[in-house]
C-alpha positions in Angstrom: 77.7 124.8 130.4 81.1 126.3 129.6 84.5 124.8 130.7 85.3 126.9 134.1 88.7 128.8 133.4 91.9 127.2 134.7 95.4 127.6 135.1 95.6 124.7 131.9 92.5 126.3 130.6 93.9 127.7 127.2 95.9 124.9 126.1 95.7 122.9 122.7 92.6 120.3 122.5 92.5 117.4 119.4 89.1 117.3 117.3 88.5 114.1 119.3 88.2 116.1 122.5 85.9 118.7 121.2 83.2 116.5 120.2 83.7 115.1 123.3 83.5 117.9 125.1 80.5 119.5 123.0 78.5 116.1 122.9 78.4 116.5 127.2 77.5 119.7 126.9 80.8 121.6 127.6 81.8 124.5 125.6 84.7 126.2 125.8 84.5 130.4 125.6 86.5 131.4 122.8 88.5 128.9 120.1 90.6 128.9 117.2 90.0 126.3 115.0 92.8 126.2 112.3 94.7 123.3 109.7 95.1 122.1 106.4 91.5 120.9 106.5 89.3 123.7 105.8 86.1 121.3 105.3 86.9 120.1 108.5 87.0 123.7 110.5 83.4 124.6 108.9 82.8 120.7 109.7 83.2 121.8 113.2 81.9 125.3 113.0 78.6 124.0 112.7 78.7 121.0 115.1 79.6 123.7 118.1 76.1 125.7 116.9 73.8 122.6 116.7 75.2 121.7 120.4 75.6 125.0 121.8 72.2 127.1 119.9 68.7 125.5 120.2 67.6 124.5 116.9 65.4 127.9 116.8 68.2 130.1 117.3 70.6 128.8 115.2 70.1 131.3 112.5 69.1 134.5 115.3 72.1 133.9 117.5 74.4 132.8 115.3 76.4 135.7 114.2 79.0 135.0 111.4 81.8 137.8 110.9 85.3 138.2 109.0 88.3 140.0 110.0 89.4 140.7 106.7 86.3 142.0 105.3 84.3 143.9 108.0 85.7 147.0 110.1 87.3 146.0 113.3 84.8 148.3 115.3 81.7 146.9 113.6 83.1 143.3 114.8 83.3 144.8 118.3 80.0 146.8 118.4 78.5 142.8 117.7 80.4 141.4 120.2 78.1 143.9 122.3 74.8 143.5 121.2 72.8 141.2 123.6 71.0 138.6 121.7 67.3 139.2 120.4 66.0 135.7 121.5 67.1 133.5 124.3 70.2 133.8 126.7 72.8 132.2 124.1 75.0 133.9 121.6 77.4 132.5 119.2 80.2 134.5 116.9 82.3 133.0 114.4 85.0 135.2 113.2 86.3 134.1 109.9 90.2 135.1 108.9 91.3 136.3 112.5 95.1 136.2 111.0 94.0 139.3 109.3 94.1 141.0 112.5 96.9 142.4 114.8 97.6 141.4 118.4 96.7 144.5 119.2 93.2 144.5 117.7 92.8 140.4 118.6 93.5 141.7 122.3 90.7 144.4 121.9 88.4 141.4 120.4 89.4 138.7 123.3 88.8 141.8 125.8 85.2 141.6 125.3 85.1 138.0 125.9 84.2 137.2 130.1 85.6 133.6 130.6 83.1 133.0 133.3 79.9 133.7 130.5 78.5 130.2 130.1 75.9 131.8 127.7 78.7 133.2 124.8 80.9 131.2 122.5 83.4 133.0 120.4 84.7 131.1 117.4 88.4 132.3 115.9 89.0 130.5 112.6 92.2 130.7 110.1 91.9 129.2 106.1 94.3 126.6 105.8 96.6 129.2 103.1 96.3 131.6 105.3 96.8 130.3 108.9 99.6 131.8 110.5 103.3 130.0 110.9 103.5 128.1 114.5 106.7 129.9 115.0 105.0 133.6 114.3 103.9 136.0 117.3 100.5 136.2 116.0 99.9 132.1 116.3 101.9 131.9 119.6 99.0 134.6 120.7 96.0 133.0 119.0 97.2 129.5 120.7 98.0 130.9 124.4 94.7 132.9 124.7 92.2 131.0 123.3 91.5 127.0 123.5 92.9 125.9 119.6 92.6 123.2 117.8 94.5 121.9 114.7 92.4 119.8 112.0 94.7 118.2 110.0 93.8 115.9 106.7 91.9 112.6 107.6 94.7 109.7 107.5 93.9 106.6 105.7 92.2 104.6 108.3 89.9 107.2 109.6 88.8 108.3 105.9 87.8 104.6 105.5 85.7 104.4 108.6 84.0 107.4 107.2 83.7 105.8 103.6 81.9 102.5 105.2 79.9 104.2 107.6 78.3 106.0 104.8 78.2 103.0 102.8 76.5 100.7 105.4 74.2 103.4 106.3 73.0 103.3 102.5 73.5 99.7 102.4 76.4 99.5 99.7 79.4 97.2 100.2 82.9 98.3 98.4 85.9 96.2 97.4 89.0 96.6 99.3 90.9 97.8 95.9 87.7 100.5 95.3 87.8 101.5 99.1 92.1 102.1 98.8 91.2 103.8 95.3 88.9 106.6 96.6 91.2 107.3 99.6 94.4 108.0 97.5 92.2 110.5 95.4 91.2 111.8 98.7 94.3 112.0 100.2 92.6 113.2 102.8 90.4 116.0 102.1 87.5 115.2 104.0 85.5 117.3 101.8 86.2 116.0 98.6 85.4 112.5 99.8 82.2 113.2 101.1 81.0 114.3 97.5 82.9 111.8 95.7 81.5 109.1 98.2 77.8 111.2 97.5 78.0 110.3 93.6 79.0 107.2 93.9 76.1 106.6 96.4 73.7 108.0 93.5 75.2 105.8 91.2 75.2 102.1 92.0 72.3 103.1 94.4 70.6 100.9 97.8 71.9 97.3 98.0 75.1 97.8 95.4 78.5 97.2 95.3 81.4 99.6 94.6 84.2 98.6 92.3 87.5 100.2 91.3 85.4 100.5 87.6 82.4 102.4 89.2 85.2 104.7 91.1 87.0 105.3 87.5 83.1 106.0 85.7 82.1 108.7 88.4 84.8 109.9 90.2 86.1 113.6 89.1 89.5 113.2 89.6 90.4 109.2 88.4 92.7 110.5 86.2 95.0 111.5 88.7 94.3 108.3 90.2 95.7 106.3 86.5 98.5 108.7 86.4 99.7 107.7 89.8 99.5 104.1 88.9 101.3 104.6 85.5 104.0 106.0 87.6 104.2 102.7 89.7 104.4 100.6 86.6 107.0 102.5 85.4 108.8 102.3 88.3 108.8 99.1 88.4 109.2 98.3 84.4 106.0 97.2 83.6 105.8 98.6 80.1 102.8 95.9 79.2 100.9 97.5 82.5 101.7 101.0 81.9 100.5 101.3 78.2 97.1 99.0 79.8 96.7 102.4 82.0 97.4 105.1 78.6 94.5 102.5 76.8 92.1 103.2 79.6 92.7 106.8 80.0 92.4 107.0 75.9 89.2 105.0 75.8 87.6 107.5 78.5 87.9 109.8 75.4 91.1 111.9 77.2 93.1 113.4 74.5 97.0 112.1 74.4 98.3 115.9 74.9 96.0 115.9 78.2 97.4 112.1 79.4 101.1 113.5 78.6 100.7 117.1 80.6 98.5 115.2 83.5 102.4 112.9 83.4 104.4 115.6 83.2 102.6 117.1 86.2 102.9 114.2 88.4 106.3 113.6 87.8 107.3 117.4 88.2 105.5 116.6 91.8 107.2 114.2 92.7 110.6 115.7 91.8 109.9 119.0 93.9 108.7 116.7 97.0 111.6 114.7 96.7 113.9 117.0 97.3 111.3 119.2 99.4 110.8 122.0 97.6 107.6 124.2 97.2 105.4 123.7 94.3 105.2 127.8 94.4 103.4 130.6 96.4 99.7 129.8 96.5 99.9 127.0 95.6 97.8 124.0 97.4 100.6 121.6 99.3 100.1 118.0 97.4 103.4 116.2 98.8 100.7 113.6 100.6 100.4 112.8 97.1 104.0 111.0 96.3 104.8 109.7 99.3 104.1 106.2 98.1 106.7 106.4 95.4 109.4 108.7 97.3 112.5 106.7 96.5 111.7 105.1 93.6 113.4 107.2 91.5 116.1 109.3 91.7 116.8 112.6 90.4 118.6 112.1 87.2 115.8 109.3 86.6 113.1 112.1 87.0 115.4 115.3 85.3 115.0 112.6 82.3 111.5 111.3 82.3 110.2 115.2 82.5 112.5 115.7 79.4 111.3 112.6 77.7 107.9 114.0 78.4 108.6 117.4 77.1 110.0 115.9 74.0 107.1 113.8 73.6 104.7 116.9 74.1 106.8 118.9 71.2 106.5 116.5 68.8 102.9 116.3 69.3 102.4 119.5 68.6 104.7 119.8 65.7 103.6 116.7 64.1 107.5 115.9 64.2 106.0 112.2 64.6 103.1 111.3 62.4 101.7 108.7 64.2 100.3 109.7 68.1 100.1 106.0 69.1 103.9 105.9 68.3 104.9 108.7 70.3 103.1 107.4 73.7 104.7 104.4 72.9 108.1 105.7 73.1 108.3 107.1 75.7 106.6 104.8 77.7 109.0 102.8 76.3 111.7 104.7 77.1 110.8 105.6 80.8 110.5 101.5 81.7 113.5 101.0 80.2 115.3 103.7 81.5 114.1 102.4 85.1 115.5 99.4 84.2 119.2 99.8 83.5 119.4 102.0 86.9 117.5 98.6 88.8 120.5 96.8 87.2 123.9 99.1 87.9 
């Protein structure tokens, strides 16, 4: 059945509440599912349809559409057809931003709250949802029922990680488990197929350590960069060339360790003082919040021109010996922390 209309029908719902509502049976007539978590949207996308469509109509009744590619009038001849088999219909409507009030209005118009048989589906991309404060999303979020899915914090990415584990019968270390999560940094989908791999590859019965995350994962690198940042941080020169050994016996060139660095610590220099990594670009502050603080700005100004340096003389040989130059400036950036720890 669908949610009867209310006076506090269209008003905000968490994730939480729609699988609750879903899993009774409830449905709601028209969403809009938006966030950072695009995995999580389609995630939900296709929980609503196995709940709401018998399994045999999932692919007849389930009509997928997008505002930015097809015509607005095709979208709303659709909306009209009457469905081939059974009394349920389903739309999703990909990239409803795309739209104008005007033309959502015309959408929504077709939509009869008191339907229990019709579920309309309004979805945004995470780069392309709409600022809270814009007319458009203040629209979207007082006419339909929306909800926000956000990244997965820490603990509820872990209870997915060991759920998946126990139900393949793998245990993890606590140091593997905190591993996968901060490559994560919770994007739901990227765990799921990092999880997957590592599932393959210790197989029924195993244990995870942080070594098996290093062999399979597809981003440990960034992983051993963020820990070579804490090291230096902290002035562990002996610990922070340990981390350039491992990343140099994985067969990783020293120009990729030293851009992968400079990277990192550009990062964490524009999240610091909360500034955009550019237009288009995917939002990684999550990323540095662990080390926010930890160095200041003339510290960081410095260690991206020690980096830079380094990377030059790479390049122009200026330093014969490659094992030197990492040296240096490892060197250079634990030492550097040090005498600011000691003004």
């Amino acid at each position: 059945m669908t949610v009867p209309p209310s006076p506090l029908y269209y008003v905000a719902v968490s994730p939480g509440e729609l699988n609750k509502e879903i899993e009774a049976g409830k449905f709601r007539p028209v969403y809009y599912f938006y966030g950072s978590e695009d995995f999580r949207i389609k995630e939900a996308r296709r929980a609503v349809a196995s709940k709401f469509l018998p399994k045999s109509q999932q692919s007849t009744n389930h009509t997928v559409l997008s505002a930015s590619k097809d015509k607005l009038e095709d979208i709303l001849n659709e909306l009209s057809m009457i469905p081939m088999l059974g009394e349920r219909q389903l739309f999703s409507i990909t990239d409803i931003q795309a739209l104008s009030e005007v033309q959502i209005k015309k959408i929504l118009s077709l939509i009869d709250d008191k339907d229990p048989n019709r579920v309309v589906i309004l979805t945004s991309p995470s780069a392309r949802t709409p600022r809270k404060t814009t007319k458009l999303f203040k629209y979207l979020a007082q006419q339909t029922t929306a909800i926000e899915f956000a990244r997965l914090k820490g603990d509820s990415v872990r209870r997915r990680i060991n759920k998946m584990l126990t139900d393949n019968k793998i245990t993890i270390d606590k140091e593997a488990l905190d591993m996968i999560v901060e490559l994560a940094g919770g994007d739901l989908g990227g765990m799921l197929s990092e999880v997957g791999k590592l599932i393959d590859y210790v197989g029924e019965g195993g244990n995870i350590s942080r070594a098996e995350v290093a062999s399979v994962s597809s981003d440990y690198q960034a992983y051993k960069v963020f820990e070579l940042a804490d090291c230096a941080a902290s002035g562990k020169y002996d610990k922070a060339m340990e981390v350039i050994n491992f990343l140099l016996s994985r067969g990783e060139k020293l120009s990729s360790v030293l851009y992968w660095m400079g990277e990192h610590f550009v990062g964490l220099y524009l999240t610091q003082n909360r500034k955009s990594s550019g237009p288009g670009k995917r939002d990684m502050s999550w990323k540095y919040k662990g080390q926010l603080g930890r160095f200041d700005n003339d510290q960081l100004e410095g260690i991206i021109r020690e980096i830079s340096e380094a990377d030059f003389d790479l390049k122009t040989s200026r330093i014969n010996s490659e094992r030197l130059t990492i040296e240096k400036l490892i060197f250079k950036i634990c030492s550097g922390h040090q005498k600011k720890a000691n003004v």
